[in-house]
C-alpha positions as CSV (number, residue, x, y, z in Angstrom):
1,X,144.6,379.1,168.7
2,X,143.1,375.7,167.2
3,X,140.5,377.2,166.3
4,X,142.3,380.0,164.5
5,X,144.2,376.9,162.7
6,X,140.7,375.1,161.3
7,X,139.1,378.0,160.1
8,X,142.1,378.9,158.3
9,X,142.4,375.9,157.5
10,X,138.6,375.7,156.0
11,X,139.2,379.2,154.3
12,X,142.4,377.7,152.3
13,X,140.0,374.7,151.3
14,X,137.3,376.5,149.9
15,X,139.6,379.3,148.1
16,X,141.1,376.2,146.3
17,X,139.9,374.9,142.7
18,X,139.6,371.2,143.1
19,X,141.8,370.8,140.8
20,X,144.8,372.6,143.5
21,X,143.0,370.1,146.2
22,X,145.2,366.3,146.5
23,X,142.7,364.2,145.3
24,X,143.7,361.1,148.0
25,X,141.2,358.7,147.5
26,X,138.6,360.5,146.1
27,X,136.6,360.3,142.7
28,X,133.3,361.7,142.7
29,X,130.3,360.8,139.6
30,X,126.9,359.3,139.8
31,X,127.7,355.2,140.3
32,X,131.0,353.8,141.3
33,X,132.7,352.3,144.4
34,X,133.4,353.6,148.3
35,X,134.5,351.8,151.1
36,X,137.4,351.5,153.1
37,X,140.7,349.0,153.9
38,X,142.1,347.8,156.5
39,X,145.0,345.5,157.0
40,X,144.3,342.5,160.2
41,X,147.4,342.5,162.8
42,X,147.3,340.2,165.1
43,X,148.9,342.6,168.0
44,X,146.2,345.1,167.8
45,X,142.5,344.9,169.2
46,X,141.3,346.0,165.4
47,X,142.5,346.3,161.8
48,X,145.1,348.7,160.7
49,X,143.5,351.2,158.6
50,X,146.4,352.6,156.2
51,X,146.6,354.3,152.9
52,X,146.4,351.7,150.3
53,X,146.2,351.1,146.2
54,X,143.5,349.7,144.9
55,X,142.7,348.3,141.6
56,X,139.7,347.4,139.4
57,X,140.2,344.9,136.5
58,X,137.6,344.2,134.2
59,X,135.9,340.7,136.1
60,X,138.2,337.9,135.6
61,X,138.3,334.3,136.9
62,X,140.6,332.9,139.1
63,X,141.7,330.6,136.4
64,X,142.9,334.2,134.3
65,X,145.6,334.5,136.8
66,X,148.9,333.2,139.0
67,X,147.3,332.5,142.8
68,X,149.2,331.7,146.1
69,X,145.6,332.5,148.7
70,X,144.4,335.4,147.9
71,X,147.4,336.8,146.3
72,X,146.8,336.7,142.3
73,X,149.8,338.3,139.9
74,X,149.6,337.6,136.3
75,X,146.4,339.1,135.5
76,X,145.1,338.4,132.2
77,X,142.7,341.0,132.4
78,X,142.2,344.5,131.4
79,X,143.3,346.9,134.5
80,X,140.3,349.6,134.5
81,X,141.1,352.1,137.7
82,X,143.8,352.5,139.8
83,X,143.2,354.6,143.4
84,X,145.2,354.9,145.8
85,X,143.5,355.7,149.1
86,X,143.2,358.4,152.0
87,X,146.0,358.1,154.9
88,X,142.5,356.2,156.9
89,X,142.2,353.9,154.0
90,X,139.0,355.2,153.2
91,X,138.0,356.1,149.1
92,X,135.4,357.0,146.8
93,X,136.0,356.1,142.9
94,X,133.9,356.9,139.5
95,X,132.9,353.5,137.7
96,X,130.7,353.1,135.1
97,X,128.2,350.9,135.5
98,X,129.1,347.0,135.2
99,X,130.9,343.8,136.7
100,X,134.6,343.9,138.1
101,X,137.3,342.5,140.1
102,X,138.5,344.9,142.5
103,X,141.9,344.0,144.4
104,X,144.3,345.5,146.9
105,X,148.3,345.5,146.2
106,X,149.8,343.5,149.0
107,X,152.7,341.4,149.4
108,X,153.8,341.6,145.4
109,X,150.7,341.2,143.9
110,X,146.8,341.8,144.3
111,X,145.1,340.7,147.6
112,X,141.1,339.5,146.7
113,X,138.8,339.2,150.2
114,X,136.6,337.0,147.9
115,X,136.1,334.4,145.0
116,X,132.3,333.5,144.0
117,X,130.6,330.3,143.5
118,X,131.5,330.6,139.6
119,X,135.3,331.5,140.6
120,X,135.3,335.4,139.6
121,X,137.8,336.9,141.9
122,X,136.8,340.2,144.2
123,X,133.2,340.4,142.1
124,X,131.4,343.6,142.4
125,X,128.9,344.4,140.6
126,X,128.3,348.4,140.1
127,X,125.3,349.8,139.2
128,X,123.5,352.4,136.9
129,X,123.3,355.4,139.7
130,X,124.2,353.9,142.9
131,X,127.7,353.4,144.7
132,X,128.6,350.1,145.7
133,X,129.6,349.8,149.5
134,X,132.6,347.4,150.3
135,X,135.0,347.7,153.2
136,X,137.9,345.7,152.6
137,X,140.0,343.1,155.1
138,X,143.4,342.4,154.3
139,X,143.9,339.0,156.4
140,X,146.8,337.0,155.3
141,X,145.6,334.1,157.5
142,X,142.5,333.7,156.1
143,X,141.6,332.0,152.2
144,X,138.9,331.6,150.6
């Protein structure tokens, strides 16, 4: 019977224009982003991997922006992509080459894991035909 249910299951898939498909975390091209998130909880032997939005703003410094840790609201920069990910927290999305800020919603506002030495918040950097790889930690306890 359950395998009845997963070649069915398969069947429907392929039958289906990608366009009929839920696109849950999932943007395919030739350079971009993919990773994963996961939220920390102290009860649990590992992070809590959950569906969660993303977003990419054009690179902006902490400085362009309200902070309380690594909670930013305000943004004074130009929101790029939005993508909200898989149930497993897991996503692929399309950039075009360049620098960015990416950052999670969490708590009312944007969660960064990171701030470099020159004080650009969640810096990646994507380049011409490759996908950059980041898996993402929401930790509340921990700040940069």
């Amino acid at each position: 019977m359950r395998k009845a249910i997963i070649i069915s299951t398969l069947l429907f898939l392929f039958s289906c224009k990608s366009s009929d498909l839920p696109n849950y975390g999932v943007d395919t091209s030739l350079e971009g982003i993919k990773g994963s998130v996961a939220v920390a909880d102290p009860s649990a032997d590992r992070p809590i991997r959950e569906r969660r939005e993303i977003y990419v703003f054009e690179q902006f410094m902490a400085n362009s922006a309200q902070s309380s840790g690594n909670i930013y609201k305000n943004i004074q920069a130009k929101l790029v992509r939005r993508i909200v990910t898989n149930p497993n927290g897991s996503f692929v999305l399309a950039l075009p080459a360049g620098k960015y800020s990416l950052l999670v919603a969490y708590d009312g506002g944007y969660y960064a894991t990171e701030k470099d030495a020159f004080g650009n918040v969640g810096p990646i950097t994507v380049i011409d035909g490759e996908f950059f790889d980041v898996d993402i930690l929401i930790d509340p306890e921990l700040t940069y």
